[in-house]
N, C-alpha and C positions, 0 to 999 in steps of 0.2 A: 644824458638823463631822459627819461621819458617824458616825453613833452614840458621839459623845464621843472618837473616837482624839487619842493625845496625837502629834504628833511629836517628836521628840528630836532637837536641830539640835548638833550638833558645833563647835563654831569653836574654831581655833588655825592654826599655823602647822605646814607640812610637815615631819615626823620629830617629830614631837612624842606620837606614840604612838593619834592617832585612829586606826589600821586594828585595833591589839586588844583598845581601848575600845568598837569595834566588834562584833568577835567576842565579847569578854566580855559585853554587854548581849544582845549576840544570841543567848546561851544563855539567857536567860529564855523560857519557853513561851509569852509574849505582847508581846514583843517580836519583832519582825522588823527585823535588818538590811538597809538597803538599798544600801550605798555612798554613795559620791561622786553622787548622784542629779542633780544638774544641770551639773555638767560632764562624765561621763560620755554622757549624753543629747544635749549640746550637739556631742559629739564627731562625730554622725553616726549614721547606721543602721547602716554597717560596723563597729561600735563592739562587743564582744563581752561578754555577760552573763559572769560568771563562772561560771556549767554550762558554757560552752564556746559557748552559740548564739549567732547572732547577736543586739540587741537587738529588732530586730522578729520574728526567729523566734521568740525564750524563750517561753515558755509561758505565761508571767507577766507580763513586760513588755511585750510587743504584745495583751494586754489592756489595758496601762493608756493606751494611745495610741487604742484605740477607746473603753474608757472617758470618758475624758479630751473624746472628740468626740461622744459621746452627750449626756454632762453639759452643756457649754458650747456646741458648737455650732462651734468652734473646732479646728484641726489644731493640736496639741501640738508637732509640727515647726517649725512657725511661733510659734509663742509663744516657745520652749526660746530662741531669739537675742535676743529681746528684754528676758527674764529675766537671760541671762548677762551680755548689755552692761552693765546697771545694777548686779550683783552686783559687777566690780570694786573693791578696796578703794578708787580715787579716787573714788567716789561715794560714802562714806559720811558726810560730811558736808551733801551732801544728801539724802540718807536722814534724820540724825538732824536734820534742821530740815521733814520731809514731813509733810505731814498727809492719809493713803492718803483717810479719810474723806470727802475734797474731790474732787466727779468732776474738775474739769480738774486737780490735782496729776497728776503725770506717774506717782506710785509707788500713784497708785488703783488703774491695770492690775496694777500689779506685786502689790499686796495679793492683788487677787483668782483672779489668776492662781494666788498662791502657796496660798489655801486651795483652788481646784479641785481643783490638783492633790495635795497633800492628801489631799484627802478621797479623790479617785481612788484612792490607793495604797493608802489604808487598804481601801477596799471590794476591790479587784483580790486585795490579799493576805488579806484578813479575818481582820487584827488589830486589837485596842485600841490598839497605838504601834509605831512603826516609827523608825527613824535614819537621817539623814541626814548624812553625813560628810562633806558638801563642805568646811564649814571655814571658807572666805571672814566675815569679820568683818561684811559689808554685808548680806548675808543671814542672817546670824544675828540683827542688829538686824530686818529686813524681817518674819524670822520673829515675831518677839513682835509685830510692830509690825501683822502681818497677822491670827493666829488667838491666842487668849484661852487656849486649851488648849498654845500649845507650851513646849517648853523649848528651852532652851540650856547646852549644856556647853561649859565653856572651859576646855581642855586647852592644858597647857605644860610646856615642859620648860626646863632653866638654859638661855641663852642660849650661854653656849661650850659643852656639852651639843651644842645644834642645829645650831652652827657647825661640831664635830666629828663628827658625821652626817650632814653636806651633803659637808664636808670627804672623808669615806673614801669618800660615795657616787663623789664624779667621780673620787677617785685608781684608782675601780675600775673606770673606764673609762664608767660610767653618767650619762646625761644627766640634769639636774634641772631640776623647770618651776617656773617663777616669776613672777609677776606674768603668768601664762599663754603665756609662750616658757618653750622649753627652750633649758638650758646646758651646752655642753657642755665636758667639759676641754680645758685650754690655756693659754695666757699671760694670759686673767682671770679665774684661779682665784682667787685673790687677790681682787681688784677684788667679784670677784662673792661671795665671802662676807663683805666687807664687807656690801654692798648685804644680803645677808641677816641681818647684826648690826641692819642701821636695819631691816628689815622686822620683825624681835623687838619693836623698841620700839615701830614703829607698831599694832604688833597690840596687844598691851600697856594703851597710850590707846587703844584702840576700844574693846577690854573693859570697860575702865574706865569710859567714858563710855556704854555698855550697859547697866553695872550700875546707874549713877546714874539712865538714863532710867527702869528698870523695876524700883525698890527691891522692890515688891511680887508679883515674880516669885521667890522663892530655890527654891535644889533640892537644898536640905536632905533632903526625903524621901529620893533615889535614893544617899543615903550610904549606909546600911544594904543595900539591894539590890545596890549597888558595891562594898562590904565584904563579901561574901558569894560573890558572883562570882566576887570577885580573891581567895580565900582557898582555893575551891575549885577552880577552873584552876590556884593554884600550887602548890598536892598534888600535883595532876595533873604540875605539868611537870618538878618536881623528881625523881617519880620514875620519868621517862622518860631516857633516856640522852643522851648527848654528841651524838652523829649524828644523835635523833632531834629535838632542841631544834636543830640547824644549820639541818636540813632543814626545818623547820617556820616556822622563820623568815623562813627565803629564800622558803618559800611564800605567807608573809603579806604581806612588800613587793615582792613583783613583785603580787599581788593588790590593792594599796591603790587603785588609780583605777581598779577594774573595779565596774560597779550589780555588787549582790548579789540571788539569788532565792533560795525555799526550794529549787529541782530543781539546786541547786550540790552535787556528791559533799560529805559529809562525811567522819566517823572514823567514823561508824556503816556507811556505803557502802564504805566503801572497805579495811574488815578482807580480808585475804588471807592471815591464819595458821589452817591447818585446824584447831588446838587451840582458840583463840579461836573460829573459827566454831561447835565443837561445843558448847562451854560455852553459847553463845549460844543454841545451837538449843536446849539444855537447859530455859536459862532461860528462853525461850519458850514450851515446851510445858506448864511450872511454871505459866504467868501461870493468873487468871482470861480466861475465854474473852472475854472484851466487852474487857479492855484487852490482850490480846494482839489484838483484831481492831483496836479503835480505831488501835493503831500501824504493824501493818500496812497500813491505809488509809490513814494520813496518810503515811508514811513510805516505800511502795513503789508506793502507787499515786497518790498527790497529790492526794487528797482535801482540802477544805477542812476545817475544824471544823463546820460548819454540816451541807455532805453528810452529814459521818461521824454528826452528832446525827439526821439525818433516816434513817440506812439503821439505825443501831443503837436508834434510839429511844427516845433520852436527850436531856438538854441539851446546848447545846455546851459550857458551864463543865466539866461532867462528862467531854466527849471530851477537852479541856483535862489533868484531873486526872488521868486515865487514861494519857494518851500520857508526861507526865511521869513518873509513878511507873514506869510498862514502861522510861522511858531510864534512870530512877535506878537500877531493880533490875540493869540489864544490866550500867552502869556499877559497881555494886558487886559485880557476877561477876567483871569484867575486873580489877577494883583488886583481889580477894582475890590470884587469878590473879596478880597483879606483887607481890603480898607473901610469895607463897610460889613466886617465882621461875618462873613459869610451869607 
């Protein structure tokens, strides 16, 4: 793998809360979220990053396709179909009888294909670990089953829980994809949450029989950094208002099958209250000069950690520890500010 990146493979079923499992990892400074990486990819070029570009315009992501053809030798276009066909959850029982290690097994391609790319994303974004939230159970097995460094998180929710989140999705007019068609309401509204009660169970036994293939993988560690996350996003959301938790919402699931990059507007971009912006500039002009410049460069002009270590002439750990404490300090300008009412 590229200098050790871990990936962090998502599997569960849809509405089960992978998009701000996503975003909560993604606020770790060495973490990078990516999205739904291989069915977004698979969608096409017309297929839109979440900054708005297209996926071969993004900044970031049409790095990772010439990447991707530097490393192998291979068009990333051409692999993404052959990837997706075998990712289906009907293949997962040949998956969990493959043996990648054997050149003629049919899942050897698929192994190596899955650390190329991999390693690609890690070097394109130049992090330690990044998330992939496609979810599908057959790649998630694929994943441990291909690199020695990933994980897997298996995210779920009750099953009438899931049932009643598909349920309100169609009665509000929205289509739901499944088994890779989308469904839309109508007279097998019905029918069709059925079919999503068996798809609970089958995902369920694939977990199950994941966990058994690979006792010696747990992920134990990422409880503590997931307890930490989710304790400080819900300070945050709590004491945000009605409107502004609606709104945020609706943001997050029209968002869930878009790739994610770092040049996506955040909360930091996107402040438009002149009171907040002056605090902000406050707290800026407060910093020490080397981590007011390090976040600047990461954050307004999209420098790497690497650049930012070579123009400031530091380590990168250092432009790392730097960038975070300039979001923490801001973030706790802006939390005073909502405790004393703006």
């Amino acid at each position: 793998m590229a200098d050790g990146v871990t990936p962090i493979y998502i599997a569960g079923r849809a509405h089960s809360g992978s998009t701000i499992l996503t975003v909560i990892l993604n606020g770790h400074p060495q973490i990078q979220g990516c999205g739904e990486v291989l069915d977004a990819l698979a969608r096409g070029p017309h297929e839109e990053c979440s900054c708005g570009a297209k996926i071969r315009e993004c900044p970031q992501w049409s790095q990772v396709f010439t990447a991707y053809r530097v490393r192998t030798g291979r068009d990333l276009e051409e692999d993404i179909p052959k990837l997706y066909e075998l990712t289906d959850i009907r293949q997962f029982g040949s998956a969990l009888r493959s043996k990648p290690e054997v050149p003629d097994d049919k899942w050897s391609f698929y192994a190596q294909a899955t650390r190329d790319l991999n390693d690609t994303i890690a070097d394109v974004f130049d992090v330690p670990a990044f998330v992939d939230s496609h979810k599908e159970y057959t790649r998630g097995l694929m994943m441990l089953r291909s690199d020695p460094s990933a994980k897997v998180i298996h995210i779920y929710r009750e099953p009438d829980i899931t049932i009643t989140s598909h349920y309100y999705r169609l009665g509000a007019g929205s289509p739901v994809k499944f088994m890779k068609r989308l469904y839309r309401p109508g007279l097998m509204t019905f029918p069709f949450l059925m079919v999503i009660a068996l798809g609970w169970s089958v995902g369920m036994i694939a977990a199950i029989l994941t966990a058994r293939a690979y006792p010696d993988r747990p992920a134990a560690e990422l409880k503590p950094l997931l307890f930490t996350m989710v304790r400080n996003l819900s300070i945050n959301y709590l004491k945000s208002g009605d409107t502004q938790r609606r709104r945020r919402s609706d943001e997050i699931g029209e968002a869930e099958d878009r790739l994610a990059c770092p040049k996506t507007p955040n909360p930091e971009t996107q402040m438009s209250d002149a009171q907040s912006l002056d605090r902000v500039e406050a707290a800026l002009a407060a910093m020490p000069a080397r981590r007011r410049d390090a976040l600047r460069l990461h954050r307004f002009e999209g420098l790497s950690y690497k650049q930012i270590a070579a123009r400031l002439q530091v380590s990168p750990g250092t432009v790392k520890t730097d960038i975070a404490m300039a979001v923490a300090e801001i973030a706790e300008t802006l939390a005073r500010m909502a405790r004393a009412g703006g």
